[in-house]
Backbone atoms as SQL, in Angstrom:
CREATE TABLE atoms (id INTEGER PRIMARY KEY, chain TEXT, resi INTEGER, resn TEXT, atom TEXT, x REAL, y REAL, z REAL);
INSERT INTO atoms VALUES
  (1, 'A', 1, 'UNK', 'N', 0.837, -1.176, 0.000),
  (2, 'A', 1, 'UNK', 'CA', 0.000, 0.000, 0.000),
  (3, 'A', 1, 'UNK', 'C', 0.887, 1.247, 0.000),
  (4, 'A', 2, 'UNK', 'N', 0.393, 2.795, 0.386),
  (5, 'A', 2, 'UNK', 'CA', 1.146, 3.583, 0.007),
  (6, 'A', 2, 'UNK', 'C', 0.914, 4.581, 1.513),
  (7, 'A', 3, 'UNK', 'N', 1.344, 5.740, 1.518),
  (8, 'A', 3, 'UNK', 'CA', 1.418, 6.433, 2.585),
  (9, 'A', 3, 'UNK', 'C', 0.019, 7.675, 2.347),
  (10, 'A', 4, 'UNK', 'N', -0.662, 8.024, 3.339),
  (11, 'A', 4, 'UNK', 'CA', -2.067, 8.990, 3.341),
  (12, 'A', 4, 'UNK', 'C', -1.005, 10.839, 4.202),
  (13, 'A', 5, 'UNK', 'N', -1.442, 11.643, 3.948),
  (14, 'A', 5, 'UNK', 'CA', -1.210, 12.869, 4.558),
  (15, 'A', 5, 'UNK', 'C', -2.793, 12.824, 4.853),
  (16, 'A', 6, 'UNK', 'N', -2.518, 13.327, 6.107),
  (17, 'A', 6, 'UNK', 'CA', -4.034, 13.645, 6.812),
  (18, 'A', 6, 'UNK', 'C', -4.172, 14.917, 7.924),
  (19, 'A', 7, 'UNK', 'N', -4.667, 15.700, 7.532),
  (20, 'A', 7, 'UNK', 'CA', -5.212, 16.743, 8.324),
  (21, 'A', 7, 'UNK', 'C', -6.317, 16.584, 9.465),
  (22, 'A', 8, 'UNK', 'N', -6.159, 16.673, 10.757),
  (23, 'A', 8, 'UNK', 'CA', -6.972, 16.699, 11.359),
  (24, 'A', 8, 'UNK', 'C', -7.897, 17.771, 12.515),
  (25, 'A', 9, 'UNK', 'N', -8.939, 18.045, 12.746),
  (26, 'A', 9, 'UNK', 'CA', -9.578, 18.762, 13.108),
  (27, 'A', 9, 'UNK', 'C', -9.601, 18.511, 14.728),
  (28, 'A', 10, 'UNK', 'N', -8.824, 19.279, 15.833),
  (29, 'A', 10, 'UNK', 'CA', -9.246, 18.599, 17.099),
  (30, 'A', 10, 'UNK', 'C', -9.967, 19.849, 18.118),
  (31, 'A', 11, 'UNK', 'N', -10.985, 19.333, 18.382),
  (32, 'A', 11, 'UNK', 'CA', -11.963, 20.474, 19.282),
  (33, 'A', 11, 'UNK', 'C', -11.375, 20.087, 20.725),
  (34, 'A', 12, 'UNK', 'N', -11.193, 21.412, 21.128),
  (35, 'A', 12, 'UNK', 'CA', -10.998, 20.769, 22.635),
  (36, 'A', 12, 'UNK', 'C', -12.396, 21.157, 23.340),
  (37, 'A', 13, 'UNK', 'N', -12.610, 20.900, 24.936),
  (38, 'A', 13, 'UNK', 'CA', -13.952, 20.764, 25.232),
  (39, 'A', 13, 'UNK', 'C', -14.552, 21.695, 25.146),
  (40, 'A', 14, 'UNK', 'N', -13.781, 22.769, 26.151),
  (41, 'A', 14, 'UNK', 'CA', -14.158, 24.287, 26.049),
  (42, 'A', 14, 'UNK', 'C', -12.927, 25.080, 26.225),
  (43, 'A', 15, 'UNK', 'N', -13.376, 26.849, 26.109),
  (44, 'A', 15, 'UNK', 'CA', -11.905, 27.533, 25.965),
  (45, 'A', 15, 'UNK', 'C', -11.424, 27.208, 27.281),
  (46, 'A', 16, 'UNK', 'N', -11.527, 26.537, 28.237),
  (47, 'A', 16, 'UNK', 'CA', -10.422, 26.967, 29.548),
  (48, 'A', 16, 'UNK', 'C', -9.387, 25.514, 29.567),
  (49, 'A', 17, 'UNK', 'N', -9.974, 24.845, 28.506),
  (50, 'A', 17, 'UNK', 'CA', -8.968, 23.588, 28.469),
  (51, 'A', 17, 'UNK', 'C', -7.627, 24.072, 27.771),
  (52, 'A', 18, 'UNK', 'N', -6.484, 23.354, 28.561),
  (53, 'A', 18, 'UNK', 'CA', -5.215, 24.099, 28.232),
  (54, 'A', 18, 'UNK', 'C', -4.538, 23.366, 27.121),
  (55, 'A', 19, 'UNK', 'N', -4.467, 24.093, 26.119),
  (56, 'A', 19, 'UNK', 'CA', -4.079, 23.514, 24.751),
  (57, 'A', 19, 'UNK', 'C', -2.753, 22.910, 24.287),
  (58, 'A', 20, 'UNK', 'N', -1.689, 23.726, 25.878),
  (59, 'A', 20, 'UNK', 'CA', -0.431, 23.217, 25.540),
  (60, 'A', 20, 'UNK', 'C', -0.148, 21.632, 26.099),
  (61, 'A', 21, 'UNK', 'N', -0.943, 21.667, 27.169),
  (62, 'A', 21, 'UNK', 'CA', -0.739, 19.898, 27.481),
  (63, 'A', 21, 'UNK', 'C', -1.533, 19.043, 26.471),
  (64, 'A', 22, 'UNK', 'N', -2.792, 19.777, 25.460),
  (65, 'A', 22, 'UNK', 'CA', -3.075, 18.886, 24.756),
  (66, 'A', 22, 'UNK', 'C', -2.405, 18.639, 23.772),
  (67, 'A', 23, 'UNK', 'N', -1.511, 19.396, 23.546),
  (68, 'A', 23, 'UNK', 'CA', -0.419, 19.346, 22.230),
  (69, 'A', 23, 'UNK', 'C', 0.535, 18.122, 22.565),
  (70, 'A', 24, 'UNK', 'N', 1.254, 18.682, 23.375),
  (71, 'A', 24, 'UNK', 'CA', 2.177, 17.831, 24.228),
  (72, 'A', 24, 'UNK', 'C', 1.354, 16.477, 24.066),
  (73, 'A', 25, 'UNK', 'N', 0.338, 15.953, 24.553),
  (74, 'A', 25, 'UNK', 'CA', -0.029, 14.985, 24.478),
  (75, 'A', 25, 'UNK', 'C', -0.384, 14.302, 23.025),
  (76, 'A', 26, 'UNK', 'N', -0.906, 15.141, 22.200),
  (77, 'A', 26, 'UNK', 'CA', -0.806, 14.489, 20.491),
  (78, 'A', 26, 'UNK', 'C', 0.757, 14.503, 20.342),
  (79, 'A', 27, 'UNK', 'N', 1.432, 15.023, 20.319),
  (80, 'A', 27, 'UNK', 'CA', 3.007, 14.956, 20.007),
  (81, 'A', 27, 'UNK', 'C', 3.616, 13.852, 20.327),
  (82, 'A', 28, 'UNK', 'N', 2.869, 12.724, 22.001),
  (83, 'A', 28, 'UNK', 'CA', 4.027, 12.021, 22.377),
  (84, 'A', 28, 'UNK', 'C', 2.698, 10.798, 21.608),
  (85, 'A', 29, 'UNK', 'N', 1.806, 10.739, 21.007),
  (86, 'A', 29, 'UNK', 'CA', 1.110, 9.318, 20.716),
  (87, 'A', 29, 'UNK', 'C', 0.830, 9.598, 19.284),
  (88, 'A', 30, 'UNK', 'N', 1.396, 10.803, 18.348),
  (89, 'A', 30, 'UNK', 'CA', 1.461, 10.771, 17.098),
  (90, 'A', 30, 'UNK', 'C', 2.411, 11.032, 16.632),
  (91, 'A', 31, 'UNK', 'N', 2.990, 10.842, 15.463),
  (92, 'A', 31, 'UNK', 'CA', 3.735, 11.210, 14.698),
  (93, 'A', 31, 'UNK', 'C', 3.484, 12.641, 13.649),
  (94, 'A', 32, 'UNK', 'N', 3.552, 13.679, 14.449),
  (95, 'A', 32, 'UNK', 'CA', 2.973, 14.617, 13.852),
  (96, 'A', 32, 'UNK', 'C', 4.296, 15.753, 12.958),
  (97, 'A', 33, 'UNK', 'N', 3.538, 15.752, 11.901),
  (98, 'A', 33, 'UNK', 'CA', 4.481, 16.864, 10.790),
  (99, 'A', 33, 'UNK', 'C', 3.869, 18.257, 10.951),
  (100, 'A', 34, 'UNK', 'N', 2.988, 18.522, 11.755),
  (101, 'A', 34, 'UNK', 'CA', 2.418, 19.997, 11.931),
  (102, 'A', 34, 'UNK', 'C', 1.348, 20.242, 12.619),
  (103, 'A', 35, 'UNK', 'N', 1.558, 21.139, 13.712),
  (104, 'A', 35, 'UNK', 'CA', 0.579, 21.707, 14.499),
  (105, 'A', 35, 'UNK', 'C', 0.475, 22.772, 14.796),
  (106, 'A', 36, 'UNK', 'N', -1.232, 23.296, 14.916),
  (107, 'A', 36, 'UNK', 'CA', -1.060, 24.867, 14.615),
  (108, 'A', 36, 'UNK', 'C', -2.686, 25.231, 15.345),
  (109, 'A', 37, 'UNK', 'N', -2.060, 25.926, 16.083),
  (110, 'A', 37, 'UNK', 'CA', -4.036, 26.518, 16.538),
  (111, 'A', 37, 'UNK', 'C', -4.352, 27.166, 15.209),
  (112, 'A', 38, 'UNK', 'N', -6.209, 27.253, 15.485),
  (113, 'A', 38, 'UNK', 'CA', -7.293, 28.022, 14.883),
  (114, 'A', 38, 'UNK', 'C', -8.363, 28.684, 15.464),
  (115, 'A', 39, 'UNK', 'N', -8.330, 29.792, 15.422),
  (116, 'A', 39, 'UNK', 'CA', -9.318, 30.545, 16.243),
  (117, 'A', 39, 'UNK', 'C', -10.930, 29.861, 15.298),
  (118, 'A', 40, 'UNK', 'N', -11.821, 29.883, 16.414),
  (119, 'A', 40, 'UNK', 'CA', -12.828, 29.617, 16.116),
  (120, 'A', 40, 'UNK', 'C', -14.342, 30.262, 16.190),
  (121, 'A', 41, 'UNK', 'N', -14.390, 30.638, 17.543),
  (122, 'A', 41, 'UNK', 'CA', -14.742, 31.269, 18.206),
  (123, 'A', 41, 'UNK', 'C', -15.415, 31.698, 19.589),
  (124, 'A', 42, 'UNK', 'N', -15.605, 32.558, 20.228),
  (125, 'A', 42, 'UNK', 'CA', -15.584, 33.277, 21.571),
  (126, 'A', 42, 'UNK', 'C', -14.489, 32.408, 22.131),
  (127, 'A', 43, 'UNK', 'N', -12.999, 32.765, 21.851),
  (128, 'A', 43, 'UNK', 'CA', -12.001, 32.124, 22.200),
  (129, 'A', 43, 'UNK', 'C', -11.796, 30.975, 22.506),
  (130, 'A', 44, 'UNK', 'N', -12.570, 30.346, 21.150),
  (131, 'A', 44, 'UNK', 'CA', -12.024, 28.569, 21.049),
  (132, 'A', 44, 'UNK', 'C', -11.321, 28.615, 20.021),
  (133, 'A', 45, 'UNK', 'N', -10.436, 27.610, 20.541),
  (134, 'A', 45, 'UNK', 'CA', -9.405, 27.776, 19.410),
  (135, 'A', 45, 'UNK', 'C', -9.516, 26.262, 19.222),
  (136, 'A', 46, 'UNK', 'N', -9.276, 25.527, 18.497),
  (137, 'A', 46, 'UNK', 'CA', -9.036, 24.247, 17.368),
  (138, 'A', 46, 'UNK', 'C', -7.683, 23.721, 17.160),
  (139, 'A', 47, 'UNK', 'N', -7.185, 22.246, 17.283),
  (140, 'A', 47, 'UNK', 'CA', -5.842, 22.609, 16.648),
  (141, 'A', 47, 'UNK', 'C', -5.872, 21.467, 15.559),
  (142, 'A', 48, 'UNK', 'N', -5.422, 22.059, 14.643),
  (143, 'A', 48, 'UNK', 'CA', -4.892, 21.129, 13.228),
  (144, 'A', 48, 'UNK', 'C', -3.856, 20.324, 13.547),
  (145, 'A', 49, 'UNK', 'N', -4.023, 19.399, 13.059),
  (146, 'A', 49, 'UNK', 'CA', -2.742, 18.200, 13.249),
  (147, 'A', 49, 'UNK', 'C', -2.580, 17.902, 11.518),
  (148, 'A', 50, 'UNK', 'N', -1.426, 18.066, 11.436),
  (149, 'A', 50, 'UNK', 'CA', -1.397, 17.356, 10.126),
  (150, 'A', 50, 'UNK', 'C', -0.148, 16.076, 10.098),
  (151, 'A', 51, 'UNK', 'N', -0.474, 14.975, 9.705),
  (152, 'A', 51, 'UNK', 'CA', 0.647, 13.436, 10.309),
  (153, 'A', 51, 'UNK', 'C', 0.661, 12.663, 9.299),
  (154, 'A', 52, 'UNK', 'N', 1.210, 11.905, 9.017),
  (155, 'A', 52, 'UNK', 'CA', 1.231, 10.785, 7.906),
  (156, 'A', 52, 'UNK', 'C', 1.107, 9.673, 8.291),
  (157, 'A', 53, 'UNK', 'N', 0.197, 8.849, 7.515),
  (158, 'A', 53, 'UNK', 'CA', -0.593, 7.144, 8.246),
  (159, 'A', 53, 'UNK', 'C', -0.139, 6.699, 7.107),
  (160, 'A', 54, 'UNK', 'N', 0.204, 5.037, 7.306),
  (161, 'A', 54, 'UNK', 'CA', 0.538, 4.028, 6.133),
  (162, 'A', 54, 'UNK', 'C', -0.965, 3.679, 5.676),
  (163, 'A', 55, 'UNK', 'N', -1.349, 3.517, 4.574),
  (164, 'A', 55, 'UNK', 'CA', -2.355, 2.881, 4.161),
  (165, 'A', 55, 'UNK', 'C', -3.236, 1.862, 4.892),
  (166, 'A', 56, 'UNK', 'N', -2.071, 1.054, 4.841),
  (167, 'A', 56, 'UNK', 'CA', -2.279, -0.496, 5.784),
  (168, 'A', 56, 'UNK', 'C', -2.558, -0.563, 6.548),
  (169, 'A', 57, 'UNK', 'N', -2.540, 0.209, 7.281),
  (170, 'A', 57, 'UNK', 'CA', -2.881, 0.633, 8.681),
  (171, 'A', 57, 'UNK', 'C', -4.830, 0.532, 9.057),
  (172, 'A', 58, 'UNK', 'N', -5.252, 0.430, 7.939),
  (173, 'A', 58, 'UNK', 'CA', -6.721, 0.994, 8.170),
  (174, 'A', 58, 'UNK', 'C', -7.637, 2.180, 7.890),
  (175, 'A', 59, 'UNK', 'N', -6.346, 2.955, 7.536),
  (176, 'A', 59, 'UNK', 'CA', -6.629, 4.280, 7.297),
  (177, 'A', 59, 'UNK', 'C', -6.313, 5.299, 8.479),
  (178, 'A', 60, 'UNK', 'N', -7.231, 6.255, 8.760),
  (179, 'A', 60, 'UNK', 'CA', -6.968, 7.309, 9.804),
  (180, 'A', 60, 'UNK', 'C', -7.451, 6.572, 11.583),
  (181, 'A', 61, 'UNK', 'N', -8.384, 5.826, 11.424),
  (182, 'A', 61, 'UNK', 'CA', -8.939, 5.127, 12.420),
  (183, 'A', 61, 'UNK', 'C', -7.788, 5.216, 13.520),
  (184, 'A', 62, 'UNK', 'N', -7.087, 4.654, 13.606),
  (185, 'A', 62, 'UNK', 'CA', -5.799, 4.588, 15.014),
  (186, 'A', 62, 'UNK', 'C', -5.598, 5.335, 15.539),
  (187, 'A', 63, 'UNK', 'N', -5.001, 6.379, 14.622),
  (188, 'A', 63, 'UNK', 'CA', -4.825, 7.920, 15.130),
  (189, 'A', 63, 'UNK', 'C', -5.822, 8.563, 15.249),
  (190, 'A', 64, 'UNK', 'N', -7.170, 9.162, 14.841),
  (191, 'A', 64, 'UNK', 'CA', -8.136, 9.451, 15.599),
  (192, 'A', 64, 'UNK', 'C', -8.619, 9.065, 16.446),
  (193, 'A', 65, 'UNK', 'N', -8.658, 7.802, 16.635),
  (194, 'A', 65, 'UNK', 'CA', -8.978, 7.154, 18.459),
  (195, 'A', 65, 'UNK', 'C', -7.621, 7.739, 19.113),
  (196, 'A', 66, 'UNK', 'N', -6.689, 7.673, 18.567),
  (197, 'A', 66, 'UNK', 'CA', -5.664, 7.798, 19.729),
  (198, 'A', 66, 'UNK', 'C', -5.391, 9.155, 20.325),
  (199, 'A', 67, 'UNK', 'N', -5.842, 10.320, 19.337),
  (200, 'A', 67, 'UNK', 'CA', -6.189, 11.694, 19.766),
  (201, 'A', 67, 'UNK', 'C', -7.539, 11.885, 20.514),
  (202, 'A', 68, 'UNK', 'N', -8.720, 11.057, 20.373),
  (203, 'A', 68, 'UNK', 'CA', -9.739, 11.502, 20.705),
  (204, 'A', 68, 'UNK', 'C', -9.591, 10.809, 22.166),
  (205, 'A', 69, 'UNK', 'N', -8.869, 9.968, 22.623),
  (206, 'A', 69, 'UNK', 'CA', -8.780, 9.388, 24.010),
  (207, 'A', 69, 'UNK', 'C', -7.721, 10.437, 24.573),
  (208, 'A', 70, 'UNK', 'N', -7.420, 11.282, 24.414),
  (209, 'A', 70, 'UNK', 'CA', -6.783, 12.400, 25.209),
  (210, 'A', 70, 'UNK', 'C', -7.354, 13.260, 25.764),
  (211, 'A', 71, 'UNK', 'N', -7.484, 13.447, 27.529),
  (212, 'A', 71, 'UNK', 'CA', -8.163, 14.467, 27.939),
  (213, 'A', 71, 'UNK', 'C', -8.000, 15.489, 27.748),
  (214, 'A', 72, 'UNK', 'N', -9.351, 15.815, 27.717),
  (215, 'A', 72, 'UNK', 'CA', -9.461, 17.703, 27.306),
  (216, 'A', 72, 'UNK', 'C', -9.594, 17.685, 25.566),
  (217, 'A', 73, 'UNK', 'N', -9.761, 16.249, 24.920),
  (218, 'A', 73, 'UNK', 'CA', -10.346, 16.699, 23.550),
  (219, 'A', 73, 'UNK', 'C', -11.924, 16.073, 23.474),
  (220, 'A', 74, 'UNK', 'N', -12.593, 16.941, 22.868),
  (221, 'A', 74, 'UNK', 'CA', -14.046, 16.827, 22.383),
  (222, 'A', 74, 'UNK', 'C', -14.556, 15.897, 21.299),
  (223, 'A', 75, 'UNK', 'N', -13.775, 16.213, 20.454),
  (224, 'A', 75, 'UNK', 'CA', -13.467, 15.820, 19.139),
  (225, 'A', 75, 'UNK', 'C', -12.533, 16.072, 18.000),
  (226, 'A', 76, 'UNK', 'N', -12.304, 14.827, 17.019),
  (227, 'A', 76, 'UNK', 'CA', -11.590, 14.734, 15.884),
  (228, 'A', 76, 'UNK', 'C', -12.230, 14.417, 14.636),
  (229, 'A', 77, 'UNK', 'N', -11.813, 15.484, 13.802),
  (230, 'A', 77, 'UNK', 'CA', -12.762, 15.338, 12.638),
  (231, 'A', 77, 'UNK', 'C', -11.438, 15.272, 11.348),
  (232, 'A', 78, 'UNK', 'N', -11.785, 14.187, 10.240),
  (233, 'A', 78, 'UNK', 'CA', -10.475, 14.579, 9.323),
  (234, 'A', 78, 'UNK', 'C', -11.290, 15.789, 8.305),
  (235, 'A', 79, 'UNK', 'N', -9.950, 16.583, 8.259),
  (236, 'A', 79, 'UNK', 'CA', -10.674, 17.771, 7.215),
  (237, 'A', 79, 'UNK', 'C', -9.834, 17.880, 5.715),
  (238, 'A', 80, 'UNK', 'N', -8.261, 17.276, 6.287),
  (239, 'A', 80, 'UNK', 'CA', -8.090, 16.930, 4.298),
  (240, 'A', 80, 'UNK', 'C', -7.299, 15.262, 4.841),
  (241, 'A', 81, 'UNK', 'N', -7.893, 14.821, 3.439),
  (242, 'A', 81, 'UNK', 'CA', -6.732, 13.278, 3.507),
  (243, 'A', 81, 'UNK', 'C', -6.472, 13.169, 2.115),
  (244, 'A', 82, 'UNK', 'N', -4.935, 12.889, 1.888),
  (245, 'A', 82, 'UNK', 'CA', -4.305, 13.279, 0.569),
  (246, 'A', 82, 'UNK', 'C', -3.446, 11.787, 0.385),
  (247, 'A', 83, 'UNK', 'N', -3.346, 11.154, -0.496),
  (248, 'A', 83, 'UNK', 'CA', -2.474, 9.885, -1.049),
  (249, 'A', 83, 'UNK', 'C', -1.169, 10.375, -1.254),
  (250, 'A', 84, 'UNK', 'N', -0.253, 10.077, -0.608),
  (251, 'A', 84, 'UNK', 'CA', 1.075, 10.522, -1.286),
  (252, 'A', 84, 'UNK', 'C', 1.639, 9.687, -2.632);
């Protein structure tokens, strides 16, 4: 199979959840090539993950469970997935 680029969408619960331990925490259970807040609004901010998954793997499935089992996230949504 081949390698996916995947963008992901992560809500945290609300604004007082602290975004730097949630980073820290996608950083040590992903393999991440880019992270970046997004204002959203009344000071929610969003953070993009963007990581690379092997095909074989299943697809994005692993790594979205494995972000969405991190406290202080709401949700994970993929917003681009690209075939390398």
């Amino acid at each position: 199979m081949g390698e996916v680029a995947v963008v992901l969408k992560v809500m945290p619960e609300d604004t007082e959840t602290e975004l730097e331990g949630v980073k820290e925490n996608i950083e040590d259970k992903v393999d991440v090539q880019d992270l970046q807040e997004e204002e959203v609004a009344f000071g929610l901010k969003a953070l993009k993950v963007s990581t690379i998954v092997d095909d074989s793997e299943g697809g994005t499935d692993a790594v979205e469970n494995a972000i969405a089992g991190i406290e202080g996230v709401r949700s994970v949504e993929v917003e681009d997935l690209r075939k390398l």
